[in-house]
C-alpha positions in Angstrom: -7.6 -8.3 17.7 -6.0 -6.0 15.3 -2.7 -6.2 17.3 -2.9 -10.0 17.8 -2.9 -10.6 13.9 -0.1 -8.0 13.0 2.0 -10.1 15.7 1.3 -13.2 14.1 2.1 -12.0 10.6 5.4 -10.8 12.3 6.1 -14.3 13.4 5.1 -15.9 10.5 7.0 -13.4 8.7 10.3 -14.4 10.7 10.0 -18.1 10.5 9.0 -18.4 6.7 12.3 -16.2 6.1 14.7 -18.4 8.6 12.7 -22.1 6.7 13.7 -20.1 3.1 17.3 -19.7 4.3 18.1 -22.8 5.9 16.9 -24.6 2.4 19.2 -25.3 -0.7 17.7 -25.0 -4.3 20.2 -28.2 -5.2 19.2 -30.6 -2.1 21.5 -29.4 0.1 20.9 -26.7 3.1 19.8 -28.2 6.2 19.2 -31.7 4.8 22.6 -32.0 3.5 23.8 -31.9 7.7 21.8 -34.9 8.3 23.5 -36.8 5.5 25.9 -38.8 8.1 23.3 -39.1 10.9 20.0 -40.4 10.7 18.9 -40.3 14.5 15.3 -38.8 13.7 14.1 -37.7 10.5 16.7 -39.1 7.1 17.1 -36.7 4.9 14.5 -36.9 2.8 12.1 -36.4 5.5 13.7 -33.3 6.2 13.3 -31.6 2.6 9.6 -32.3 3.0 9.5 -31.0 6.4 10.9 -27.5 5.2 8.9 -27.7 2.2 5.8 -28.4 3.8 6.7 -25.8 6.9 7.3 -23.6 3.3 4.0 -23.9 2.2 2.2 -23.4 5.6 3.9 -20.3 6.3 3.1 -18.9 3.2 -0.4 -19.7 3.8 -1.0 -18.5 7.0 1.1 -15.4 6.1 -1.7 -15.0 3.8 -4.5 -15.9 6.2 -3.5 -13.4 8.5 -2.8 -10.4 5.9 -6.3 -11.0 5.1 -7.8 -11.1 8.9 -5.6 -8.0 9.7 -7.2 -6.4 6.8 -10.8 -6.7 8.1 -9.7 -5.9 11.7 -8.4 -2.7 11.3 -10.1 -0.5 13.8 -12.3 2.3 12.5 -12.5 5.1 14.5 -15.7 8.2 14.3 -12.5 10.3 13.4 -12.2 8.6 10.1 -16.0 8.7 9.4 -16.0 12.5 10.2 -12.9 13.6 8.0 -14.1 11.6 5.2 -17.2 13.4 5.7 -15.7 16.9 6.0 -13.5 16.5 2.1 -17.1 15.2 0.9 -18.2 18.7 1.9 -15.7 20.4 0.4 -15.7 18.8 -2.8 -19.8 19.5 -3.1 -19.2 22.9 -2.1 -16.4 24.0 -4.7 -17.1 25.9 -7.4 -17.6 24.6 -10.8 -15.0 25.2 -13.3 -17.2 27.2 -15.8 -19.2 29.3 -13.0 -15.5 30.8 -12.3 -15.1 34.4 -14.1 -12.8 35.2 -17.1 -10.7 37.9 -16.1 -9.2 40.1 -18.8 -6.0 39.6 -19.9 -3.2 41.6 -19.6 -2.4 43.0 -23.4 -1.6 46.2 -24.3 -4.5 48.3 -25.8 -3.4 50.0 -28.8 -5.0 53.2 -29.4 -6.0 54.3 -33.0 -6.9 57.8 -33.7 -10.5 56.3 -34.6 -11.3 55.4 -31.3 -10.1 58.2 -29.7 -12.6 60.8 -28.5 -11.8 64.6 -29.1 -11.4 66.9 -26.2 -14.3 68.7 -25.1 -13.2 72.3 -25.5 -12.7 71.6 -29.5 
């Protein structure tokens, strides 16, 4: 299903880019060609074609984004790893039950602090 959807939002993709290029902000693009001819559609009828073919891309671009969403396939391998950080996490230590190791300063020794040898 999964694969189904992403295919279609690939198609839709295509065609709404191909509808957006083939338009003309100033009423030209592909409705200017059929100026001369009006065999079919006139030309207006083919400005609201593209717009309307516009929209429902767009739309169903959408749409499917949203399906794709909820198919994507869960596997047990996502459940377990998801469940093997949650153990970690519980099981790390807590900031404050880490020890405070001594720092590294020099001790200066005062003549007060010193003890005398044992033979004096």
């Amino acid at each position: 299903m999964y694969y189904l959807v992403t295919g279609l939002i690939l198609v839709a993709s295509v065609l709404l880019v191909l509808i957006v290029l083939v338009q003309n902000s100033k009423g030209g693009g592909l409705a200017s060609n059929f100026a001369s001819s009006n065999q079919v559609m006139g030309v207006r009828k083919t400005a609201d074609f593209l717009e309307k073919a516009t929209w429902g891309l767009a739309i169903s671009l959408l749409v499917f984004s949203l399906v794709a969403t909820m198919s994507i396939p869960r596997n047990e391998s996502d459940i377990v790893s998801t469940s093997l950080m949650q153990e970690q996490i519980e099981n790390a230590p807590q900031p404050g039950a880490i020890p405070n190791l001594p720092t590294a300063t020099p001790e200066t020794a005062t003549p007060e602090n010193e003890t005398p040898p044992a033979g004096e």
